[in-house]
Chimera marker file (.cmm) of the C-alpha trace (Angstrom):
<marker_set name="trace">
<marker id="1" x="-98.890" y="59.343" z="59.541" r="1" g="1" b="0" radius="0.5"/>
<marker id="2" x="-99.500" y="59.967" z="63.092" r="1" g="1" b="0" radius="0.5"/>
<marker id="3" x="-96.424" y="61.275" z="65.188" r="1" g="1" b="0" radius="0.5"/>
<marker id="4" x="-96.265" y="59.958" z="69.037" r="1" g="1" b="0" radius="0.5"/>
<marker id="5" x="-95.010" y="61.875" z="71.322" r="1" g="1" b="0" radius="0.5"/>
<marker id="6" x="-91.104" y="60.353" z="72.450" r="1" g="1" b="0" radius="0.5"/>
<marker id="7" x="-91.204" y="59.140" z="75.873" r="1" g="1" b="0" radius="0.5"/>
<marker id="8" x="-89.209" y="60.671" z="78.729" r="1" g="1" b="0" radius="0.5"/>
<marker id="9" x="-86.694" y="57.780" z="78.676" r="1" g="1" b="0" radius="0.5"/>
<marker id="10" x="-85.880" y="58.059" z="75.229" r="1" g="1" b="0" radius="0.5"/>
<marker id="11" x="-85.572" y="61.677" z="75.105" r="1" g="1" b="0" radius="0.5"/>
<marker id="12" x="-82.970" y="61.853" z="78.085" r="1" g="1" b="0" radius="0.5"/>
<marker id="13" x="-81.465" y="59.567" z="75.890" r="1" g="1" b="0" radius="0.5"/>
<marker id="14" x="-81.458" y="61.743" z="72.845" r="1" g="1" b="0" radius="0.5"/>
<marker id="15" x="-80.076" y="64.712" z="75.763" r="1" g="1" b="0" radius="0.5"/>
<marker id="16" x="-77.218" y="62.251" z="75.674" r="1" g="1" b="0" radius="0.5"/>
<marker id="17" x="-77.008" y="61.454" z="72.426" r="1" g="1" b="0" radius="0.5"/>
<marker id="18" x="-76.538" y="65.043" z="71.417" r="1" g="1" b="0" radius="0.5"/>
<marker id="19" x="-73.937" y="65.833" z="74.623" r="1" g="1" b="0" radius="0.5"/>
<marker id="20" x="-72.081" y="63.105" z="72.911" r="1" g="1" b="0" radius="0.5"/>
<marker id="21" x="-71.803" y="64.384" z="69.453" r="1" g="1" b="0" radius="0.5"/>
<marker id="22" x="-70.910" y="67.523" z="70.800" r="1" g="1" b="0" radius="0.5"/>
<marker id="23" x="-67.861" y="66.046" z="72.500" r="1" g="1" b="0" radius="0.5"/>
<marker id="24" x="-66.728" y="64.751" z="69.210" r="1" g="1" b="0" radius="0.5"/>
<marker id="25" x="-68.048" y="61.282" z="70.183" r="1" g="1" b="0" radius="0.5"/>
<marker id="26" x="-70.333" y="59.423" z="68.126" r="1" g="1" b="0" radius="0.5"/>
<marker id="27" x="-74.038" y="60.639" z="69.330" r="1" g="1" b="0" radius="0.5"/>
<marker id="28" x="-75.663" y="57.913" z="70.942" r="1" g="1" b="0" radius="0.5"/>
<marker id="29" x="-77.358" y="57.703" z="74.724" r="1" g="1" b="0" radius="0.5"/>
<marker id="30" x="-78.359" y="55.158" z="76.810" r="1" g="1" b="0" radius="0.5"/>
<marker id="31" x="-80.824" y="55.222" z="79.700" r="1" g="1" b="0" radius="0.5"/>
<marker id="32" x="-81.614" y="52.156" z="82.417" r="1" g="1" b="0" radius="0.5"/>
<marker id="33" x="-84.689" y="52.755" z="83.664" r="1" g="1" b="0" radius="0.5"/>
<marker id="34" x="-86.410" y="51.102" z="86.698" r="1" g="1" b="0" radius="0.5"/>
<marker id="35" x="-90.207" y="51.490" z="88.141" r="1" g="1" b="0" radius="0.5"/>
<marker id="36" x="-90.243" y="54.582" z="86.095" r="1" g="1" b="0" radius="0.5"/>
<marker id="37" x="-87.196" y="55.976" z="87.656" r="1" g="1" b="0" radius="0.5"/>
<marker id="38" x="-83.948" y="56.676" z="85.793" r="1" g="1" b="0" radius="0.5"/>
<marker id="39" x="-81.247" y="54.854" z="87.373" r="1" g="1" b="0" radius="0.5"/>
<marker id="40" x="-78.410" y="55.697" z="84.889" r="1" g="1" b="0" radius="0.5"/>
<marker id="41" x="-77.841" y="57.830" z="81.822" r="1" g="1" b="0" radius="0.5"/>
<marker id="42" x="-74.587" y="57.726" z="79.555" r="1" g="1" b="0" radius="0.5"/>
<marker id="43" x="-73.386" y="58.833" z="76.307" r="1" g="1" b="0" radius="0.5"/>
<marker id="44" x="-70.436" y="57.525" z="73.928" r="1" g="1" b="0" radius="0.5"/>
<marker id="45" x="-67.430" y="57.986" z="75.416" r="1" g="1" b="0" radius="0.5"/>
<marker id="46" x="-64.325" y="55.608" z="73.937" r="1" g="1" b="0" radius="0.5"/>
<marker id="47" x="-62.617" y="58.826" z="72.415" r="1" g="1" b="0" radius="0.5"/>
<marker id="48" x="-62.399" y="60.437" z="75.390" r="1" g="1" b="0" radius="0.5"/>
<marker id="49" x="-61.746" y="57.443" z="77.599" r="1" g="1" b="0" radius="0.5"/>
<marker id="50" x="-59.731" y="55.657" z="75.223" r="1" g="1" b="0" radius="0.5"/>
<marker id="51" x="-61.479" y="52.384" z="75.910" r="1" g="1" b="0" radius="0.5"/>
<marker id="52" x="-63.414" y="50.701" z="72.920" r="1" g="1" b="0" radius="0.5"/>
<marker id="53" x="-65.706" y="49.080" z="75.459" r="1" g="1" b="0" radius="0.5"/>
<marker id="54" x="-66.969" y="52.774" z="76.631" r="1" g="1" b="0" radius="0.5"/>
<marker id="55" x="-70.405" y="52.675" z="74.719" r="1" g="1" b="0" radius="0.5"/>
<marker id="56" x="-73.003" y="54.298" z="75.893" r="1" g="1" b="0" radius="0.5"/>
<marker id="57" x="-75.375" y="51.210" z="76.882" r="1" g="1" b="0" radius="0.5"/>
<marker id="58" x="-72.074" y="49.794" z="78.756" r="1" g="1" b="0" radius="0.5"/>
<marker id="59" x="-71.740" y="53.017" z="80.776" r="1" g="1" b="0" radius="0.5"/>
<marker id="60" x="-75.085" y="53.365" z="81.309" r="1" g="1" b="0" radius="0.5"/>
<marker id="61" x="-75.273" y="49.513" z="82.569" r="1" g="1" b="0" radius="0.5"/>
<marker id="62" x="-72.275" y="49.573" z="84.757" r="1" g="1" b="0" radius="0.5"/>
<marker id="63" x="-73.545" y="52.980" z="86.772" r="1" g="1" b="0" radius="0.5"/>
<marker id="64" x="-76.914" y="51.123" z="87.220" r="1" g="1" b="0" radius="0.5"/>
<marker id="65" x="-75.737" y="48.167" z="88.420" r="1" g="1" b="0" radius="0.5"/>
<marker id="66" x="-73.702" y="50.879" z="90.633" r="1" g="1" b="0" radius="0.5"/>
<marker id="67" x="-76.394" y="52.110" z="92.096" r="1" g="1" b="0" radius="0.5"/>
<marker id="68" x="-78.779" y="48.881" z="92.110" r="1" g="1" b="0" radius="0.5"/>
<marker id="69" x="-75.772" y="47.581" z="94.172" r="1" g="1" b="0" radius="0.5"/>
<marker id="70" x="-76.097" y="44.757" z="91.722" r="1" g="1" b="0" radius="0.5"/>
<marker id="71" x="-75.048" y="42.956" z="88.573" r="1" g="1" b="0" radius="0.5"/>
<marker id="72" x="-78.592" y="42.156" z="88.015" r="1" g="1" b="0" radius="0.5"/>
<marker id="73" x="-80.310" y="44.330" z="86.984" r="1" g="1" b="0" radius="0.5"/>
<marker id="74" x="-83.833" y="42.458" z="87.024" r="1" g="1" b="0" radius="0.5"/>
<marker id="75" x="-86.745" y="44.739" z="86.198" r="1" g="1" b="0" radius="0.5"/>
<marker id="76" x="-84.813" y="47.217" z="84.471" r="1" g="1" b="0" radius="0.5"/>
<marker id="77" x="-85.526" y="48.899" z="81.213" r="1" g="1" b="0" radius="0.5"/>
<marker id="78" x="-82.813" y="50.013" z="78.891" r="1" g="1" b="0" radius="0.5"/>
<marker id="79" x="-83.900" y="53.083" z="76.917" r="1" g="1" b="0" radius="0.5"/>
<marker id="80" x="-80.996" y="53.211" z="73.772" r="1" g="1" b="0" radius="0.5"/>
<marker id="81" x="-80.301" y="55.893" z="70.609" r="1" g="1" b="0" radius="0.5"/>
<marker id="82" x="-79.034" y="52.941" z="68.781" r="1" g="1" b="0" radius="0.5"/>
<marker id="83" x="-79.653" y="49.096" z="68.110" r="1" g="1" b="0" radius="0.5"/>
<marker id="84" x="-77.264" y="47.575" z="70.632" r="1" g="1" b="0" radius="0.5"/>
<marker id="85" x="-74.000" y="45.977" z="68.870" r="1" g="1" b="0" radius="0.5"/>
<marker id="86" x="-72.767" y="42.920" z="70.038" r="1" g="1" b="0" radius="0.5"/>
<marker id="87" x="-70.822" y="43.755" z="72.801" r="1" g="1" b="0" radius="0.5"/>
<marker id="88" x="-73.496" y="45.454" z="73.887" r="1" g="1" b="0" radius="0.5"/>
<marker id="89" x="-76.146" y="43.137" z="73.871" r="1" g="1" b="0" radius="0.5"/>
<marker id="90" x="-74.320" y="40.563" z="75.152" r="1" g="1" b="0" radius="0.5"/>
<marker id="91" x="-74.256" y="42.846" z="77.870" r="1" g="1" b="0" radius="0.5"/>
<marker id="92" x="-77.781" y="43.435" z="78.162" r="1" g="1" b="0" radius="0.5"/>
<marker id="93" x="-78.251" y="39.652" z="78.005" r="1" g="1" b="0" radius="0.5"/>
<marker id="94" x="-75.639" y="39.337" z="81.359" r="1" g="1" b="0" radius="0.5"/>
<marker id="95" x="-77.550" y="42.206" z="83.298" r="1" g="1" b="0" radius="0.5"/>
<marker id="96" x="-81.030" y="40.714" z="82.935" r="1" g="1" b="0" radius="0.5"/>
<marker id="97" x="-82.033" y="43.884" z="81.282" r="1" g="1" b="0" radius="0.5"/>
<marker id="98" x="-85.982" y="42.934" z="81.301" r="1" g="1" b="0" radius="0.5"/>
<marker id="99" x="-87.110" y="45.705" z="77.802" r="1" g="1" b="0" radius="0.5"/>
<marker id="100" x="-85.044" y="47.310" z="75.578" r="1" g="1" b="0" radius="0.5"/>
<marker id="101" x="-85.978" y="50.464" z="73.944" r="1" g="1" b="0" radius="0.5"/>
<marker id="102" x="-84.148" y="51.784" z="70.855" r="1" g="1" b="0" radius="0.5"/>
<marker id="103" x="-85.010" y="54.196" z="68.453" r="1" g="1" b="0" radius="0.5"/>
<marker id="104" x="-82.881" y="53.768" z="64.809" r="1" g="1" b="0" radius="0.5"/>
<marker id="105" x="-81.752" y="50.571" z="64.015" r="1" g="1" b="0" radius="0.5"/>
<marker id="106" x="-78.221" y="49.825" z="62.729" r="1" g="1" b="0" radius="0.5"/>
<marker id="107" x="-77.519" y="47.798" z="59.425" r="1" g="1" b="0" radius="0.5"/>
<marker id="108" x="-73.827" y="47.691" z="59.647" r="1" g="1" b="0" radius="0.5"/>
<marker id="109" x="-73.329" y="47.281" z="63.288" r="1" g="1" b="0" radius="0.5"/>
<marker id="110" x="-76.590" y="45.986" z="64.942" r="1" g="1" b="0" radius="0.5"/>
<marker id="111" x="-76.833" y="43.142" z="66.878" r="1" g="1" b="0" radius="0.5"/>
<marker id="112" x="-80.786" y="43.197" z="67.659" r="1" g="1" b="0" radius="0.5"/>
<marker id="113" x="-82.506" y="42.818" z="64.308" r="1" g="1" b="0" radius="0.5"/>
<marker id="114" x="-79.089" y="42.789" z="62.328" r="1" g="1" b="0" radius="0.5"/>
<marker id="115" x="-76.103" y="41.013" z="61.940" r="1" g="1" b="0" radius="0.5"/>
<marker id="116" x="-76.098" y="37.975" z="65.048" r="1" g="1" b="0" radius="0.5"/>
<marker id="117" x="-79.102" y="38.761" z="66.240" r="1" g="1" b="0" radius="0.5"/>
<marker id="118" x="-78.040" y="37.686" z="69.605" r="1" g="1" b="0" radius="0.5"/>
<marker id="119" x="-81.528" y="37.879" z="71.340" r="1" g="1" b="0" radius="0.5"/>
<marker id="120" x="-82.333" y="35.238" z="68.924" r="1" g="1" b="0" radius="0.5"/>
<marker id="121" x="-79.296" y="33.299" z="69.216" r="1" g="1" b="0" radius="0.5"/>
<marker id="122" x="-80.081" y="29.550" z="70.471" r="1" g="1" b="0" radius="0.5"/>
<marker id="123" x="-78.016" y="29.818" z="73.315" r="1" g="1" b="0" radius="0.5"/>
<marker id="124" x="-78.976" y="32.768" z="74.566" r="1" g="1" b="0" radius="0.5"/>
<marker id="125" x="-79.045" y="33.228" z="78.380" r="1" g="1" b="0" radius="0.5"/>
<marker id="126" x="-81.946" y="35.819" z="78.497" r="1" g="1" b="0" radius="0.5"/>
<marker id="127" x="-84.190" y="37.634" z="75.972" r="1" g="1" b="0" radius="0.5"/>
<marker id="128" x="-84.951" y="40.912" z="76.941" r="1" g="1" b="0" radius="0.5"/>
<marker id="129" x="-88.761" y="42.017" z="75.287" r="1" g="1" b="0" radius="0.5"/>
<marker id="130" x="-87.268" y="44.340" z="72.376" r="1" g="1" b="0" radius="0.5"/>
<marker id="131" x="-89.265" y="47.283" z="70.977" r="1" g="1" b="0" radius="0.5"/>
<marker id="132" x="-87.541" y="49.531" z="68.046" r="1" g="1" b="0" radius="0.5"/>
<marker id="133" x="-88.345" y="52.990" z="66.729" r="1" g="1" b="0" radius="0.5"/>
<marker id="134" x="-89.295" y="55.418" z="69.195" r="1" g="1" b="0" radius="0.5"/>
<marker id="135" x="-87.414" y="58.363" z="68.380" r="1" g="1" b="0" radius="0.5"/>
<marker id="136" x="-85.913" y="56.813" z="65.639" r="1" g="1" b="0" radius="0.5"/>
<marker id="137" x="-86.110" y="59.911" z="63.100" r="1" g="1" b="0" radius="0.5"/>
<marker id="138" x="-84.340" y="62.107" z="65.791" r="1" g="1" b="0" radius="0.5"/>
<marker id="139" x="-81.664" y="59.817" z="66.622" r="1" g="1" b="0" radius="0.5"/>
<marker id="140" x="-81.271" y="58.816" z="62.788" r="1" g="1" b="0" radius="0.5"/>
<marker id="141" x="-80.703" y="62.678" z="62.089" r="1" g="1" b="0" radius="0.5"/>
<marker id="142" x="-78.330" y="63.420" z="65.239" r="1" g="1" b="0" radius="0.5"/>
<marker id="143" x="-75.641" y="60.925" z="63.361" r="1" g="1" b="0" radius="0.5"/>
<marker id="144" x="-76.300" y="61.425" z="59.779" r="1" g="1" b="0" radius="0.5"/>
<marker id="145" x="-75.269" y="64.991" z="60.632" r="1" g="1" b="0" radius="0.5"/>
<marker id="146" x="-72.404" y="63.838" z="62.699" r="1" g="1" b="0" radius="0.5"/>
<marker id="147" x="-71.303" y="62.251" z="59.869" r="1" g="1" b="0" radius="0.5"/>
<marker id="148" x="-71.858" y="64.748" z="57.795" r="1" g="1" b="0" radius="0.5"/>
<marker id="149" x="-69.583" y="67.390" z="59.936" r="1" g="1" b="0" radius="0.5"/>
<marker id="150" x="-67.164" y="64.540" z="59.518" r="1" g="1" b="0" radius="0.5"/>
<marker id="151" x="-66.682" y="64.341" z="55.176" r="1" g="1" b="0" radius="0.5"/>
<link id1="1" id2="2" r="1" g="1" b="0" radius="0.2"/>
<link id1="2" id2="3" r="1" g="1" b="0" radius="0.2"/>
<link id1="3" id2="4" r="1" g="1" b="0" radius="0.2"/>
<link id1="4" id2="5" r="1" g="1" b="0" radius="0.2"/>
<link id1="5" id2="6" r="1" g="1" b="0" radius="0.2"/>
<link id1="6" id2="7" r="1" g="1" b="0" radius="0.2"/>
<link id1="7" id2="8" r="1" g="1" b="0" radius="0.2"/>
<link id1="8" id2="9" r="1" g="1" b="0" radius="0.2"/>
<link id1="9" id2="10" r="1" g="1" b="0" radius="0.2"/>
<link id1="10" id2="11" r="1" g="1" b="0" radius="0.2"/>
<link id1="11" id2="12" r="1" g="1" b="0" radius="0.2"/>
<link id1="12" id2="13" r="1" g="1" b="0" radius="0.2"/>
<link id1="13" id2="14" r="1" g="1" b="0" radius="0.2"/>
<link id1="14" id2="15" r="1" g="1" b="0" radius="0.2"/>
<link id1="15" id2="16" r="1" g="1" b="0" radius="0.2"/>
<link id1="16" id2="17" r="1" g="1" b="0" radius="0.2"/>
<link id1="17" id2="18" r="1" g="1" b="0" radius="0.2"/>
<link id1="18" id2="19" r="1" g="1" b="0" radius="0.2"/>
<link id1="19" id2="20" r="1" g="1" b="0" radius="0.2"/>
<link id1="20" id2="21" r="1" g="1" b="0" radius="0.2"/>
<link id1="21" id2="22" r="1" g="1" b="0" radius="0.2"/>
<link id1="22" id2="23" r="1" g="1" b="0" radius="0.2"/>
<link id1="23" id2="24" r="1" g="1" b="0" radius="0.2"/>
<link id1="24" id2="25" r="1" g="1" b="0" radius="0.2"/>
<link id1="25" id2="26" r="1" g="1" b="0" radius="0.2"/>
<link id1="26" id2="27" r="1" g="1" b="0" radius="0.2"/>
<link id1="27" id2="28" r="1" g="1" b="0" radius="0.2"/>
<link id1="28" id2="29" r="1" g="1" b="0" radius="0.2"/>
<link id1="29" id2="30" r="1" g="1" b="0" radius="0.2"/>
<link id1="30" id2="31" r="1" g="1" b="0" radius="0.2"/>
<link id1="31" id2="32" r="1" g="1" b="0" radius="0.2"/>
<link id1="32" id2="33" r="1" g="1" b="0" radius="0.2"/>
<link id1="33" id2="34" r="1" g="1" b="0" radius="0.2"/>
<link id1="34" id2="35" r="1" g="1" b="0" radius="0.2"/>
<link id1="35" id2="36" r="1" g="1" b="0" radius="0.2"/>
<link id1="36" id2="37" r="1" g="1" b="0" radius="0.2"/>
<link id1="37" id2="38" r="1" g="1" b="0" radius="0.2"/>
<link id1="38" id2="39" r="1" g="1" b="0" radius="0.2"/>
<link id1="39" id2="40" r="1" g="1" b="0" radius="0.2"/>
<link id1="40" id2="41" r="1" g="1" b="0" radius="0.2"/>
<link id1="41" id2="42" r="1" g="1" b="0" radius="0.2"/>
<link id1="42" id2="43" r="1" g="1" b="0" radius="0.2"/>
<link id1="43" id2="44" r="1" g="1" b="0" radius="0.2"/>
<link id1="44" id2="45" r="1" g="1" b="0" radius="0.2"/>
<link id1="45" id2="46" r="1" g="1" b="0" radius="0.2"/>
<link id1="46" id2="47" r="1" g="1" b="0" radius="0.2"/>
<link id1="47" id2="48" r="1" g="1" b="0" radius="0.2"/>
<link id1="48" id2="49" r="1" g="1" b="0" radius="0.2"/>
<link id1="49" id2="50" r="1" g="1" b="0" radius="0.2"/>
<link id1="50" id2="51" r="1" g="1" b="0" radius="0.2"/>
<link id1="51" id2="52" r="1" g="1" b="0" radius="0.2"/>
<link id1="52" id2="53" r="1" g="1" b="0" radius="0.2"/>
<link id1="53" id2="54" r="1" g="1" b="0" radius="0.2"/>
<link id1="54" id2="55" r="1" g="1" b="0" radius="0.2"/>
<link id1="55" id2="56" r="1" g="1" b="0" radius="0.2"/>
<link id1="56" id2="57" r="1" g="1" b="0" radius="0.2"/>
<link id1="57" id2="58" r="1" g="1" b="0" radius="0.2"/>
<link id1="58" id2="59" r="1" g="1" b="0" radius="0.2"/>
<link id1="59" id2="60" r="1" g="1" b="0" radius="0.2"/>
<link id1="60" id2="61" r="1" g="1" b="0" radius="0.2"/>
<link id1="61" id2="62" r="1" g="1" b="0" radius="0.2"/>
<link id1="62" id2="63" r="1" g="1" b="0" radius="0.2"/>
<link id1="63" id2="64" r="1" g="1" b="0" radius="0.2"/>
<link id1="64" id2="65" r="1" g="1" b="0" radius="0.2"/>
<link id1="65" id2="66" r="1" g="1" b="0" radius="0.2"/>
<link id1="66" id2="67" r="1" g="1" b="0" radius="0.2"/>
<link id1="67" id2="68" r="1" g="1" b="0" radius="0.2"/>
<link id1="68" id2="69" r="1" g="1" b="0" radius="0.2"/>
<link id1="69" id2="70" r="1" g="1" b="0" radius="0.2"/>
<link id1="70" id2="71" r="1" g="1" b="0" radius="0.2"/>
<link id1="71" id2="72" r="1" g="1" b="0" radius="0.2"/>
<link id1="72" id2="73" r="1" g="1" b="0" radius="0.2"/>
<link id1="73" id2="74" r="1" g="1" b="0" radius="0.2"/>
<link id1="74" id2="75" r="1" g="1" b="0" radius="0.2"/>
<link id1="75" id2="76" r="1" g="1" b="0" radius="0.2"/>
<link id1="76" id2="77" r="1" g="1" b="0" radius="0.2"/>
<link id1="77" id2="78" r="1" g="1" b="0" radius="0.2"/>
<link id1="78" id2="79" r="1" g="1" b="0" radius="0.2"/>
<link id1="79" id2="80" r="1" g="1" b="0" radius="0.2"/>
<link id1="80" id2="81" r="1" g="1" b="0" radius="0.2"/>
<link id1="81" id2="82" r="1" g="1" b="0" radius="0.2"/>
<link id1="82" id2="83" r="1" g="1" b="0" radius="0.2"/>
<link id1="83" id2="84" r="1" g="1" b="0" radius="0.2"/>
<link id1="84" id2="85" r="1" g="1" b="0" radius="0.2"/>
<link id1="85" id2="86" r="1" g="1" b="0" radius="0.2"/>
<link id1="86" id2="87" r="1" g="1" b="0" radius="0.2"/>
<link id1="87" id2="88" r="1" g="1" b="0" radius="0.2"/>
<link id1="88" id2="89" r="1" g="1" b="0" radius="0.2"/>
<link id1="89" id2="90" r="1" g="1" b="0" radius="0.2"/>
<link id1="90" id2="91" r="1" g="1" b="0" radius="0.2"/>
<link id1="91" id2="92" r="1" g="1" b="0" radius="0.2"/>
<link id1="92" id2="93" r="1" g="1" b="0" radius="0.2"/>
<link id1="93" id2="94" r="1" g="1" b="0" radius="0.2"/>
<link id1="94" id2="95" r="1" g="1" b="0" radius="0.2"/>
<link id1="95" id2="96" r="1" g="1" b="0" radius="0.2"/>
<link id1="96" id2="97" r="1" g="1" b="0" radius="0.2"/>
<link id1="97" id2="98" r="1" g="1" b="0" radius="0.2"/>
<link id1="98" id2="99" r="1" g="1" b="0" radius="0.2"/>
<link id1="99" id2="100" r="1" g="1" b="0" radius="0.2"/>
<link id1="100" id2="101" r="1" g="1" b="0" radius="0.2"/>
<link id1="101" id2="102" r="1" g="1" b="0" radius="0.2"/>
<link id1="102" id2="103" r="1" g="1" b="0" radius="0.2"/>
<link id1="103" id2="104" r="1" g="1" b="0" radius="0.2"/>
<link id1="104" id2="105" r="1" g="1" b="0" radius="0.2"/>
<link id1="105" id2="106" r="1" g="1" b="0" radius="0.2"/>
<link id1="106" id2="107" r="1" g="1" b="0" radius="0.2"/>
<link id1="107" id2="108" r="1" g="1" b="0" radius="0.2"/>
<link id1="108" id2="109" r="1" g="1" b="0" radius="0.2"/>
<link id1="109" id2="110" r="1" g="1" b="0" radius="0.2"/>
<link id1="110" id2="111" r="1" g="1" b="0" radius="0.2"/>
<link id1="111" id2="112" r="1" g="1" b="0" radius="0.2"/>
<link id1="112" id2="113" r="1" g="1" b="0" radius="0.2"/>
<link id1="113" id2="114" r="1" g="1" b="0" radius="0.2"/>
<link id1="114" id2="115" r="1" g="1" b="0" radius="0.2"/>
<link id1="115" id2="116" r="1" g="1" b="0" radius="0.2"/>
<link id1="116" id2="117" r="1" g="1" b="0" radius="0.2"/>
<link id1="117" id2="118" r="1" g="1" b="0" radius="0.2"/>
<link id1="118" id2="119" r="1" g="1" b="0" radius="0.2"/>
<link id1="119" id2="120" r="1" g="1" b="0" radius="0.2"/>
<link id1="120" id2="121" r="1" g="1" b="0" radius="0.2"/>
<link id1="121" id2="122" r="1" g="1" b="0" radius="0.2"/>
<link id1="122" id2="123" r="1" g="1" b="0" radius="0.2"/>
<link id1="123" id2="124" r="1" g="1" b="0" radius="0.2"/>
<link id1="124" id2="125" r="1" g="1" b="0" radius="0.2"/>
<link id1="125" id2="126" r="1" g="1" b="0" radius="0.2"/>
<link id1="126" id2="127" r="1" g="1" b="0" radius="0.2"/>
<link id1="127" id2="128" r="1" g="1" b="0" radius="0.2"/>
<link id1="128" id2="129" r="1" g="1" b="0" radius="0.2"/>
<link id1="129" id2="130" r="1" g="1" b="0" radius="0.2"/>
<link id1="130" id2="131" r="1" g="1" b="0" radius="0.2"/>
<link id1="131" id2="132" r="1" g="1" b="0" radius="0.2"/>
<link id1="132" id2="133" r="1" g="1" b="0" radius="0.2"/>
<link id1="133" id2="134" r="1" g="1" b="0" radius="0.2"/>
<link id1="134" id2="135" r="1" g="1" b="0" radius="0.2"/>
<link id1="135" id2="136" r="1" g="1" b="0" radius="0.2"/>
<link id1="136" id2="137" r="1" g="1" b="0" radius="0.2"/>
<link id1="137" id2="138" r="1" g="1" b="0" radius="0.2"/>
<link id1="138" id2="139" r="1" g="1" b="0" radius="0.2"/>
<link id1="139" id2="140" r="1" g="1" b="0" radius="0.2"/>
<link id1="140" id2="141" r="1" g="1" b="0" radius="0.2"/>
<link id1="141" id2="142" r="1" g="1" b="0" radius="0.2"/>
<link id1="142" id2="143" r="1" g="1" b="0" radius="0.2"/>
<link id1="143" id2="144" r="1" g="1" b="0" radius="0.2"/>
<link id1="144" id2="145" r="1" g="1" b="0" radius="0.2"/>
<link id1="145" id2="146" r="1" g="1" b="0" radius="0.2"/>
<link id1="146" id2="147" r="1" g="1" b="0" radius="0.2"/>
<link id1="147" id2="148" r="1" g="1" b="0" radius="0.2"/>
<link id1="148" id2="149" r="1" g="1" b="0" radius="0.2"/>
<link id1="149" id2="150" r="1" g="1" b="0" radius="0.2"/>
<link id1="150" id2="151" r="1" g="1" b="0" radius="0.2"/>
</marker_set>
């Protein structure tokens, strides 16, 4: 099995990811992305916010559309540890987030290619072009052994 290299994005990501566990929040890290330029980066952060909205693909959204000076964020690329949950994609769907990146997918709380599958949904506003995997085996790792640390 060939190994790619991870891709800039997703490893500022994983930077994130990791920053996140070691603030006793649940490691994952979001990155928007646009023209090759990162706009935003965020980690989890409703722990230490106490705000159960303070994902990391919300943060990371909210500061791009910050700095876009926009709520749009057309042309963007969202660069994610974890498959977006529902909240989260729903957010993705309201930004116009063009490509989302994510690297391990999430059975129990994935809202991509689990659970409502919201890209899919018949209503949906927007479909972003989704591409899973990249990084997935680093990301995958980074919370099995949060949750290890945790039982």
């Amino acid at each position: 099995m060939t190994r790619w290299p991870i891709p800039e994005p997703m490893r500022t990501a994983l930077d994130a990811a990791t920053r996140a566990g070691e603030a006793g929040e649940v490691p994952v890290g979001a990155v928007v992305v646009k023209q090759g330029v990162v706009i935003a980066a965020a980690h989890n952060a409703p722990r230490e916010r106490r705000d159960p909205t303070a994902h990391a693909e919300m943060l990371a959204i909210r500061a791009a559309a910050q700095a876009l000076g926009s709520e749009r964020l057309d042309g963007c690329d969202l660069w994610v540890t974890l498959e977006p949950c529902a909240m989260c994609a729903g957010a993705i769907v309201h930004a116009r987030i063009a490509r989302v990146y994510y690297a391990a997918s999430d059975a129990k709380g994935g809202a991509v290619e689990h659970g409502a599958r919201l890209f899919d949904a018949p209503g949906c506003l927007h479909r972003p072009e989704v591409y899973a995997g990249m990084g997935e085996s680093e990301a995958a790792e980074l919370l099995r052994a949060f949750f290890r640390e945790r039982r």
